[in-house]
N, C-alpha and C positions, 0 to 999 in steps of 0.2 A: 465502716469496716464490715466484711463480710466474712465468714468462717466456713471453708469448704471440709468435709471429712469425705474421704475413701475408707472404705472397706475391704480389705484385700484376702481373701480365702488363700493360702500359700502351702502347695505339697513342701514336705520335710526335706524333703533331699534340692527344692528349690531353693529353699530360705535364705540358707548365706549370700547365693546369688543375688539375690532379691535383694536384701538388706545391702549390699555393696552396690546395687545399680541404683538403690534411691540414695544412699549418701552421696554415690557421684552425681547425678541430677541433682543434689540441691544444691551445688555451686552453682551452675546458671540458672537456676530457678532463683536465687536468691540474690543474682544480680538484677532482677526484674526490679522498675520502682514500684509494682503492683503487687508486690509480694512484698509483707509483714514479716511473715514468723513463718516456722514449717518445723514439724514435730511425728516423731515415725513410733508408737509402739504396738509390742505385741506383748496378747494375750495371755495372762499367766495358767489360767486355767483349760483356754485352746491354745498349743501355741502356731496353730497353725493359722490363727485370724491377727491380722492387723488395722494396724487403723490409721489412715495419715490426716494431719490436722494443717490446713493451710489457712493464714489468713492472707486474707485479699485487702485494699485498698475498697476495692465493690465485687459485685457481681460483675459488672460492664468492663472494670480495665481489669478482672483476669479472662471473660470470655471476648473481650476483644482490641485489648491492649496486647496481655500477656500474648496469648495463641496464637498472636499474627506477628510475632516479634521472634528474630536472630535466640537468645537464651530459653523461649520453647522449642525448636529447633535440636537444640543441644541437650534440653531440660527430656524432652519426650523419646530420643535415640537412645535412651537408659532404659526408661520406660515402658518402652511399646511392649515388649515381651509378656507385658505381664495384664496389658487391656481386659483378655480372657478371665482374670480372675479377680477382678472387680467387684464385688456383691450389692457396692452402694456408690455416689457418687454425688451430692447434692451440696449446693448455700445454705448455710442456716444463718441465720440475725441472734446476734449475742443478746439477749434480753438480761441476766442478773449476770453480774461478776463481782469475785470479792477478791 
């Protein structure tokens, strides 16, 4: 399993938008079998930063299972708006869990 986090810088008067295009994106993102878990918060002391936590199955079936599949498609027409305010994007490997 792989663990992706976004970073997302998000203007005030975007936000709500924001937050209702990634709740609707994660119905077809969550129909993926490459997709685990997906989790969206924001910042108590920015609240203009967010953070989205996906896990993956791997690296390889979300960069190219998930992204070439019908529910990215559906998953990223929510999303796309918001590419520009991106600040991070990467896999991490889960090393300690309790």
């Amino acid at each position: 399993m792989i663990v992706e986090y976004l970073r997302y810088t998000i203007d005030p008067a975007r936000q709500a938008a924001f937050i209702a295009d990634y709740t609707a994106a994660a119905e077809p993102l969550m129909t993926s079998p490459h997709a685990v878990s997906f989790d969206m918060c924001q910042c108590a002391e920015e609240p203009s930063e967010f953070i989205l936590r996906i896990e993956w199955t791997s690296a390889e079936d979300h960069l190219q299972g998930f992204r070439g599949s019908a529910p990215f498609k559906a998953f990223f027409a929510h999303i796309k708006p918001y590419l520009k305010d991106i600040q991070e994007m990467r896999h991490y490997e889960r090393l300690v869990s309790a």
